[in-house]
N, C-alpha and C positions, 0 to 999 in steps of 0.2 A: 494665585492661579486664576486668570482670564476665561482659561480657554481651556474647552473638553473636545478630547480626539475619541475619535470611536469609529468601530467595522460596521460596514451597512451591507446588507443582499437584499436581493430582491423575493420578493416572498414566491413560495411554490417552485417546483423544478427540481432540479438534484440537488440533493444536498449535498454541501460541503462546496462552494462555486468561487469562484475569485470574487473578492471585495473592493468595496469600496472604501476609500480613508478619509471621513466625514472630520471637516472642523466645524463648532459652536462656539463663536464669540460672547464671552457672554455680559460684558462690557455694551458693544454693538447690537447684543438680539442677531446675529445674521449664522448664517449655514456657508459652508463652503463645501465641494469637492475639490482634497487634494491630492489623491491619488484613484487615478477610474480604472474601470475595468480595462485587461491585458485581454483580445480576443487572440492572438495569433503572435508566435513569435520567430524569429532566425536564429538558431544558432544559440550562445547563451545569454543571452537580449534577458531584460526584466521581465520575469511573465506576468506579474501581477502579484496582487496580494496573497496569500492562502494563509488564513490564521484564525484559530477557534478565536482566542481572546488576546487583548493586548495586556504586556506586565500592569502589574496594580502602581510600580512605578516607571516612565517611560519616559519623561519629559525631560530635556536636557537644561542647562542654567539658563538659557539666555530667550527659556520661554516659544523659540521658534521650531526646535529641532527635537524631534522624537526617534525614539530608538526599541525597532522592533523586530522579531525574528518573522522569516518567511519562507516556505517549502517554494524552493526554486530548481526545477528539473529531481534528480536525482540525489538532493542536496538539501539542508534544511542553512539559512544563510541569515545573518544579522543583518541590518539595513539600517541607515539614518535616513529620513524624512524630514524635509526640510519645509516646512508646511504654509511659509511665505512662496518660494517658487517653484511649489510639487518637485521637485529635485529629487534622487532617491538614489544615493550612495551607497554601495555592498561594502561592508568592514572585512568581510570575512572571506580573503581568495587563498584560503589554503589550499592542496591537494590533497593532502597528507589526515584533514580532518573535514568530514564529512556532514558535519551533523554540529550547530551552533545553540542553542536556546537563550534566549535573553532571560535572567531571572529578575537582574535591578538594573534602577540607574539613578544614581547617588551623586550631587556633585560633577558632574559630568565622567564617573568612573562608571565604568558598565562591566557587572558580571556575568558571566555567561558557561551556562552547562554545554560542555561539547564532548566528543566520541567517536571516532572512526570506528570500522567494526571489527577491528581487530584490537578494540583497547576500551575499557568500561569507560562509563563516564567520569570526568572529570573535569575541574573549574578552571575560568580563565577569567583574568581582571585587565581593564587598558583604561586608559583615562584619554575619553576622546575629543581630538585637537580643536581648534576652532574651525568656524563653517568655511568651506572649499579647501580644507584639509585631513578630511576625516579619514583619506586613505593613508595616511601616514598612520596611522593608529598604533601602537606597541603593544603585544598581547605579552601576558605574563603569566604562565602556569602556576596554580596552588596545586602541590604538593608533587610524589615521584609518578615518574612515567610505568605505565603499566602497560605497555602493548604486549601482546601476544607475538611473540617475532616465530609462532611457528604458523600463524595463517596469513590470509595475504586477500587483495581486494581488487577490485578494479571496478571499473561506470563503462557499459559496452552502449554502445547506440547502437541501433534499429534501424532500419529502412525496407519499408514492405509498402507494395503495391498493388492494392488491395482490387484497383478500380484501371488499373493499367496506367493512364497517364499520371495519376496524381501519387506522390508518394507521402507517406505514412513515417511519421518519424517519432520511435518513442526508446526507453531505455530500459535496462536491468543491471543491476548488483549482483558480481557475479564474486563470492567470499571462499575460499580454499583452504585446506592444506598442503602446505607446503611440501613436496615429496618428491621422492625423486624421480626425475624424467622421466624412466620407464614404468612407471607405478602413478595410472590416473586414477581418482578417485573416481565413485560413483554420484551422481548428482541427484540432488532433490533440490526439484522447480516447485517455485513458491509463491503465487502471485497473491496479492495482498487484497484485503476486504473491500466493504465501500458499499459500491466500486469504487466515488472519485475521496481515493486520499491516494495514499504515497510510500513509500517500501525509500525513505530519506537513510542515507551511507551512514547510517549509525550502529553504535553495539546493539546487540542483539541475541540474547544469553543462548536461545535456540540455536542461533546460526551458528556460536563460538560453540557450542555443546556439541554439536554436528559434526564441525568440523574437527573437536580434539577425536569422536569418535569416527573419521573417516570419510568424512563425506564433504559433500563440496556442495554451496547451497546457492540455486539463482533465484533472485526475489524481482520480479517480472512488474515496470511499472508502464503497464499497457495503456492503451488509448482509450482515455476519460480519466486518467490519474491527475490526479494536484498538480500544479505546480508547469506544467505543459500550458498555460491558458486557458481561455473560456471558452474558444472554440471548439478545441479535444475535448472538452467536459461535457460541451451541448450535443455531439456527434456519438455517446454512446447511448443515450437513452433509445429505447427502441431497435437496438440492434445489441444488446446483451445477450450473450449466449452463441453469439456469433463473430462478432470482431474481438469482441477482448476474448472469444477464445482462440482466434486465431492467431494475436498477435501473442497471445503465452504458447504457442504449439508454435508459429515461426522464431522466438528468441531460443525453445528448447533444444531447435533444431539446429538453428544458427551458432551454439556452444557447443552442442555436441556434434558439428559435423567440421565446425572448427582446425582448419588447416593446421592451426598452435596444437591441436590435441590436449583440449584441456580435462577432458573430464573421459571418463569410461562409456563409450557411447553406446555398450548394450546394460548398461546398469542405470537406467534414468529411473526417477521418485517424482514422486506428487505428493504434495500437501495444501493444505489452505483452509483456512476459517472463515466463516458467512457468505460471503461472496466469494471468496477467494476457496471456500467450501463450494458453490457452485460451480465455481469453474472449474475445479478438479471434478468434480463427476460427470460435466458437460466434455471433458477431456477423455477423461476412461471410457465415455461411450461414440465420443466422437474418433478416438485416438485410440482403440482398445487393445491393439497388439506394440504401446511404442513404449508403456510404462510397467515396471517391477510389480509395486503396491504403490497403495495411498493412503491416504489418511486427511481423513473430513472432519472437520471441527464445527459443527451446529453449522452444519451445511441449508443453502435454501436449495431445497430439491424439488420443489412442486411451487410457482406462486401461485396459481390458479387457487388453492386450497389456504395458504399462507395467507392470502389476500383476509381471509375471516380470521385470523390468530392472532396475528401478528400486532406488536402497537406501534407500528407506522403503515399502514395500510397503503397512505399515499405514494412510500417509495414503488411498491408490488406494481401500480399505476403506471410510474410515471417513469419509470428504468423499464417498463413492458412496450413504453411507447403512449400510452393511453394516459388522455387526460386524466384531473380528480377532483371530487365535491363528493362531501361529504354525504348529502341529499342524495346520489346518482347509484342505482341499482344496477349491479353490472349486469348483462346482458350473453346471451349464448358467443355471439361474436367478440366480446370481449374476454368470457373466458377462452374463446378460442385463443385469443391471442397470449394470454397469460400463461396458455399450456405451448403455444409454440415457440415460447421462448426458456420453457423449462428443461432441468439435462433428465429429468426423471422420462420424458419422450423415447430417451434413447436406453432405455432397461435392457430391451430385446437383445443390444449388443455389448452392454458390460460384460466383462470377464476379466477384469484387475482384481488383484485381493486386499480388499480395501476393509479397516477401521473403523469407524465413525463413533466419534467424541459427542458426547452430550451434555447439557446443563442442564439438569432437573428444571429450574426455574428459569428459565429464559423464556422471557416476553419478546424480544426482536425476532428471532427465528425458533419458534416453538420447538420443543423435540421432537413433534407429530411430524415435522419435516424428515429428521433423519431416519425417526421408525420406519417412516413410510420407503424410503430407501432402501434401511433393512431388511425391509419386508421383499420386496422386491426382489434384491440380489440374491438372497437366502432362498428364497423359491425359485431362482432360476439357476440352482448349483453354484453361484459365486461363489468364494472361499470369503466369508466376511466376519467382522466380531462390532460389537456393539456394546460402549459402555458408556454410562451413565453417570452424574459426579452428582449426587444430593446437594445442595446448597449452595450451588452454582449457577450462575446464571452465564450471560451472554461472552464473556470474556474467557473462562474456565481459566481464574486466574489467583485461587485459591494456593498457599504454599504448597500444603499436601496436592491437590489438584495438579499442580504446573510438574512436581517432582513424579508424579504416578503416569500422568499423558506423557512427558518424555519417554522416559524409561521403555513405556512401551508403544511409543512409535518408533525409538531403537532399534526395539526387539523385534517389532512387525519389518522394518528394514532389511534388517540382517537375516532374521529367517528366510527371506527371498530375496537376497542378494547374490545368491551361487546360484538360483533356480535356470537351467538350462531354459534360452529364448533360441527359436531357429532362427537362422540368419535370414532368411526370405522377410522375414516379419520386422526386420531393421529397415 
């Protein structure tokens, strides 16, 4: 082997950003870029890179062509890279499977974990063709088909115009039961952490748990999520709290007011962890008459205060809008700014009956965040419960942990799911 490929970003800014596909000759001593930043794209055009890490093996036989997965819109997608003439080939146009992961690539055979979200993951093998034919590729499933044929999926696109002329284009995963016509489920909107990653059409044990028990789940991949380009990613910082909640309150609205009639439009849910914890509290107080309940998962409820706890201080920064250095003592106008983009602002008007999930030990979003919420709603008559998981940190992704938060965000569902809402308030 000659040649090392490897992901480059630019340092500081939001994390998680599209990359770059750096080659090292190492033969030659030279640098190449073969794959640059995607700021903007049409339609399903290549948005760019989006990828933690590349496989430990990726490189195909003939030394030129690499083979790597990438979060591409509402989709996670296999790609060849042909890193003689930056080319950059999708393997994977299915419809039917939503979600690709490269694990190897052997002999020019590529294994790959894949999963729509109605069917757990499972393996696919192809042995792929020679360069300018790789879309001929033959996918070959290991082992039996497991889908769920009583839920059902779909990719909705967005169009909001936030600014009047210019319009706004982003998506959701909207995952059901199947039922019949006159019997809509009740929805729980679910917009994903971050902010910028990606809610990609894959299983999802929560979302199939939901749905065998009743409910129909939309996972909200709003503006600054992965996989949309560089420019949606640079256009959220600084207006957190505001756009990406509005485009999770225009998709909530956009399914449930849905001419198809998809979902029970006075039975809407809220859920979401860290960010996607913010924006469900930024929701119930911005939105306070349009949701059932919620349920907060180490919610950021306050950065102003988080900005000291927290061990990324720089994101509190830099998703607030405000530069960061480590040396730089924030300032009364900077915490201003750090509380004006918090949903704990809007206390005065929560009245959802809302949960909030804890990690004892989590360092990303302390639990002094979501106490402080507690505190809050609890002194202001909310209906609210507060629990805490020992030995948990930022994920609450412990067996006992995941089987105990289910069960009773179930339970917090269903209890307020027959709860009489006036129709004025729809």
């Amino acid at each position: 082997m000659t040649k090392l490929a490897y992901l480059a970003n630019k340092s500081g800014g939001a994390y998680c950003q599209c990359s770059t596909l750096v080659l090292y000759n190492w033969l030659e001593k030279q640098t190449k870029t073969v794959v640059n930043i995607v700021d903007t794209i049409n339609g399903d055009e290549f948005p760019g890179l989006y990828s933690l890490l590349l496989p430990e093996r990726c490189w195909c036989d003939d030394n030129i062509r690499v083979v790597i997965d990438t979060e591409w819109r509402s989709k996670c997608e296999a790609v060849v890279i042909n890193t003689d003439t930056s080319e950059v080939i999708r393997l994977t146009k299915d419809d039917e499977i939503g979600n690709w992961h490269v694990l190897d690539v052997v002999d020019d055979y590529v294994l790959a974990q894949c999963s729509p979200p109605n069917q757990p993951h499972f393996l696919m093998v192809g042995e792929l063709p020679e360069a300018n034919k790789e879309q001929e590729i033959k996918w070959n499933r290991l082992g039996e088909d497991a889908t769920l044929e009583d839920i059902t999926w779909k990719i909705l696109k967005h169009n909001r115009s936030p600014d009047g002329d210019v319009t706004k284009e982003f998506e959701s995963v909207l995952i059901s039961p199947k039922t019949d016509s006159s019997k809509k489920p009740p929805l729980v909107v679910y917009p994903h952490g971050g902010p910028h990653s990606v809610f990609s059409s894959e299983y999802s044990l929560y979302a199939a748990a939901l749905c065998k028990c009743g409910f129909a789940v939309l996972f909200v991949n709003y503006g600054g999520s992965t996989g949309f380009g560089q420019a949606s990613i640079e256009a959220l910082p600084g207006n957190i709290g505001t756009a990406d909640v509005s485009d999770v309150q225009f998709a909530a609205e956009c399914v449930v007011n849905s001419a198809f009639k998809l979902v029970h439009k006075r039975r809407v849910f809220l859920a979401g962890g860290s960010h996607g914890g913010f924006l469900t509290a930024h929701l119930i107080g911005q939105y306070p008459d349009f949701y059932r309940a919620a349920v907060l998962r180490n919610p950021v409820v306050n950065i102003a205060s988080m900005m000291h706890t927290t061990d990324i201080p720089d994101w509190c920064c830099v998703e607030a809008g405000l530069g960061f250095d480590f040396k730089t003592i924030c300032d009364p106008a900077g915490y201003q700014a750090l509380w004006k983009h918090s949903p704990i602002r809007y206390a005065d008007q929560m009245k959802t009956p809302s949960i909030i999930m804890l990690g004892a030990n989590d360092l990303r979003v302390p639990p002094s965040q979501g106490k402080e919420l507690y505190k809050a709603l609890h002194s202001r008559g909310v209906t609210v419960r507060l629990l805490i998981y020992p030995d948990n940190s930022h994920p609450l992704n412990k067996v006992d942990t995941e089987a105990d938060a289910f069960m009773n965000i179930v339970k917090w569902f269903w209890d307020h799911l027959h709860k009489e809402v006036p129709e004025e308030t729809i």
